[in-house]
C-alpha positions, 0 to 999 in steps of 0.5 A: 500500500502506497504511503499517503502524502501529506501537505500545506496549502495557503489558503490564500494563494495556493503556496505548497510547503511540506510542513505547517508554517505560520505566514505564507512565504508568498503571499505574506498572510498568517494562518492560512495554511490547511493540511490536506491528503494527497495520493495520486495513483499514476496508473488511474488517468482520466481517459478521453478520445483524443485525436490522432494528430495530437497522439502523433505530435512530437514535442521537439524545438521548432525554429519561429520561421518554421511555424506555420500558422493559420488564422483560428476558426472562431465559434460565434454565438447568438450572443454579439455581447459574448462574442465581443468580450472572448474577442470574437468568439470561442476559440476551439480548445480555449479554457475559459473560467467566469467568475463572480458574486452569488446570484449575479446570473453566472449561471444564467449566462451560461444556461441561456448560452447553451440552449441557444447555440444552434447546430452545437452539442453541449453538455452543461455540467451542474454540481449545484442544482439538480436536472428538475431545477435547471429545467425550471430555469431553462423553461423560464428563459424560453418563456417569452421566445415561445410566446413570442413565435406562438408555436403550440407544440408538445415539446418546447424544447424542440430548438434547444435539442443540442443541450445535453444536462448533467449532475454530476461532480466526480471529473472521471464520471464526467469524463466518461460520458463526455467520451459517450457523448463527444459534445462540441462545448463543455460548460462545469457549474461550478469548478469548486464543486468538482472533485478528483479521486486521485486527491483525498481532500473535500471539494473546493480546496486547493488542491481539489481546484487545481486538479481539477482545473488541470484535468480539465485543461488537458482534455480542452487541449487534446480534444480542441473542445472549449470548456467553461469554468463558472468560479465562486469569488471570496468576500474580497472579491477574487476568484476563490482557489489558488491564484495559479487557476487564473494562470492556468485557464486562457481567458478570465471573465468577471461578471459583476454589476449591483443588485439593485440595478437591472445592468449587469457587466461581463468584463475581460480580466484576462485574454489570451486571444483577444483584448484584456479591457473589453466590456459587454453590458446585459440588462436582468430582466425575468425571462434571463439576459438581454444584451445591450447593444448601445449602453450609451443610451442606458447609462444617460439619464433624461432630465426634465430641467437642468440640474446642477452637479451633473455632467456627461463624460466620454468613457472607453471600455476596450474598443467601445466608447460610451457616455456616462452620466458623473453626478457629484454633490457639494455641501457644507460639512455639519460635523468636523471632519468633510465627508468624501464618498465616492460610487464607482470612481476611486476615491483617491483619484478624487481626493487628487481632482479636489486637492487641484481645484483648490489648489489651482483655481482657488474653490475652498473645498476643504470644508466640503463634503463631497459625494460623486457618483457614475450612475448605472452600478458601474465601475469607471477607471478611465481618467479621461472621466476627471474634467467632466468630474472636476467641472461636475463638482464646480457645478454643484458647488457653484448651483450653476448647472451645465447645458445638456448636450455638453460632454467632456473627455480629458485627464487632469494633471496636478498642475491643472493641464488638460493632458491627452487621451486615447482614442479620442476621435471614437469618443467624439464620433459617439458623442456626436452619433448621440445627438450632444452638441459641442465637447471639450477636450484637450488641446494636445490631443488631436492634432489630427482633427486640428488638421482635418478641420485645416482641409476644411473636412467639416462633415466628419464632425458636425460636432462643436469641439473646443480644446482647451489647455488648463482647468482654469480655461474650462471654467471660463467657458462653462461659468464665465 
């Protein structure tokens, strides 16, 4: 009988010893290592089909010249909000994990997915909820599509015939019948509920994770079947596990969003076939996921009258740009110490923008609490948000508000300049596309809408574009 193994592992990332140890040499954190029993038995592997070009491939050195390389055929959902954020659909093999809060609509996202991939086998993998409430779930989704075609049939399902629901969370279990079945995408609900015979630990430590994951990411890469990982996250908002799962899978998706808003975001953490910054935007609705195609117009409030301390600013998620409404209040401390509080935006990248204002163009907010707020329950880390932030807080100071076709796009630097941002020529079209009449935005950006605008090339932007140099100017235009 072999002799069982016995580690440690951080429960904070997943740091290996072969004793007990106090803090954790990697992570720096105390008391987060468990013991847990490890027995591997070489001879029991995981058996899937695997094809016969993989079994024939020699691992020897390849120079780059010699690579041949061919262009990778995508799989494209329903779904454009999906396909964006992957980079353009699901790449053949990829391992992809989603992560975040309970009752966010992880599994939601991932249902809906399924039964709506036309003409492709998938076998959904639960090992949270039973077959009777995923077919609850499923029937609640359809809802409205088979009200909406009015087709009287015995089975609902009749277009949803590709999906393929399995309960199980031992991974040689479902390696077996993923072998019978052959299914064309693999999504598992959730990888912290998987466990492996070859590791005698309870489902969701470290080591069962990893595992797992590995396990996983092998028959991913010798099928060429993309499998999708739905992660629990802690309380600090990370994925739960080792922090070696978010190396070891290829893309890392972060679905978030408050519960108290019906806007939901998918956003790419990581991506090793496309753009890491890419964002897509899903409104929650009762029959499951509908994504939005223009978020611009969702995140812009209407307004019967002007108010004061509300500007619009022109944002960019990966390669998307959208205007969001930056609302800020300013008011006068009741206690001693100003109260600063801010939704969405950092608050020391705040605390900065109010440090200038005083600094440089003499507002006395010291004595101010100052709340800011990017409606809509997102999560803004664009700087070129600042100006319409800094001339968003004058305007609530001042009770002047500011005209509702203006936006802003422009980084503020501590000594007051407007610095340059990218891409501003899609910040501006988006603008324009929306109906807003002028923008401000700096001086040094685009020199190559100064140019256009010398050849006298007016029809690209019918938009008023003023640039401007420092903070101080911008307030000379709005207030005067």
């Amino acid at each position: 009988m072999a002799k069982t193994k016995i580690a440690y592992f951080c429960q904070s990332c997943g740091f290996e010893s072969a004793k007990w140890l106090g803090k954790c040499p990697s992570c720096q954190q105390w008391n987060t290592f468990v013991e847990e029993v490890i027995e591997k038995d070489p001879k029991s592997v995981p058996t899937w089909k695997v094809s016969s070009t993989t079994q024939q491939r020699a691992n020897k050195p390849v120079e780059v010249a010699d690579i041949t390389f061919t262009e990778e055929d995508r799989l494209l959902t329903p779904d454009k909000e999906f396909n964006r954020v992957l980079g353009g659909g699901i790449v053949a093999g990829s391992l992809v994990l989603i992560g975040g809060e309970p009752g966010i609509g992880k599994s939601t996202l991932m249902l809906q997915l399924a039964l709506n991939m036309p003409n492709i086998k998938v076998l959904y993998v639960s090992g949270e909820e039973s077959e009777k409430q995923i077919k609850m779930r499923a029937e609640r989704l359809t809802e409205v599509s088979s009200q909406k075609s009015k087709v009287k049939s015995q089975n609902e399902f009749d277009s949803h015939k590709g999906c393929f629901i399995l309960t199980e969370t031992s991974t040689q279990n479902i390696f077996k019948q993923i072998e019978e079945l052959e299914p064309d995408l693999v999504v598992i609900d959730s990888i912290q509920t998987l466990h492996s015979s070859h590791i005698e630990s309870t489902p969701g430590s470290v080591s069962q994770v990893r595992e797992c994951t590995a396990e996983l990411l092998r028959f991913a890469k010798e099928s060429a079947t993309p499998v999708f990982l739905i992660g629990h996250i802690t309380k600090d908002g990370a994925i739960a596990g080792p922090k070696i799962l978010e190396h070891m899978v290829d893309t890392v998706l972060q679905f978030e969003g408050d519960r108290h808003h019906v806007y939901r975001i998918l956003r790419t953490v990581k991506n090793r076939f496309g753009s890491a910054s890419e964002l897509g935007i899903y409104e929650m609705l009762g029959e499951g996921l509908r994504e939005v195609s223009n978020p611009s117009e969702i995140l812009l409030s209407q307004r019967d009258e002007p108010l004061s301390g509300i500007t619009i600013s022109a944002t960019l998620e990966g390669m998307r740009p959208m205007l969001i409404e930056t609302q800020a209040l300013v008011s006068t401390s009741a206690y001693g110490t100003p109260q600063r509080n801010a939704n969405g935006f950092d608050a020391k990248r705040m605390s900065m923008l109010l440090a200038v204002l005083e600094k440089r163009c003499g507002f006395k907010l010291g004595a101010q609490d100052v709340f800011l707020n990017i409606t809509g329950g997102i999560k803004v880390e664009d700087p070129a948000i600042d100006l319409g932030l800094a001339a968003a807080i004058i305007s609530s100071y001042q009770n002047i508000p500011i005209p509702f076709k203006t936006c802003f796009a422009g980084e503020i630097g501590l000594s007051g300049e407007i610095r340059a941002v990218n891409r501003v020529e899609q910040r501006i079209a988006e603008a324009q596309k929306l109906g807003f009449e002028q923008i401000y935005i700096s001086k040094y950006n685009m020199p190559s809408a100064a140019q256009d605008k010398k050849r006298m090339d007016l029809s690209r932007y019918t938009i008023e574009i003023k640039m401007v140099a420092n903070i101080e100017e911008v307030f000379e235009l709005l207030f005067g």
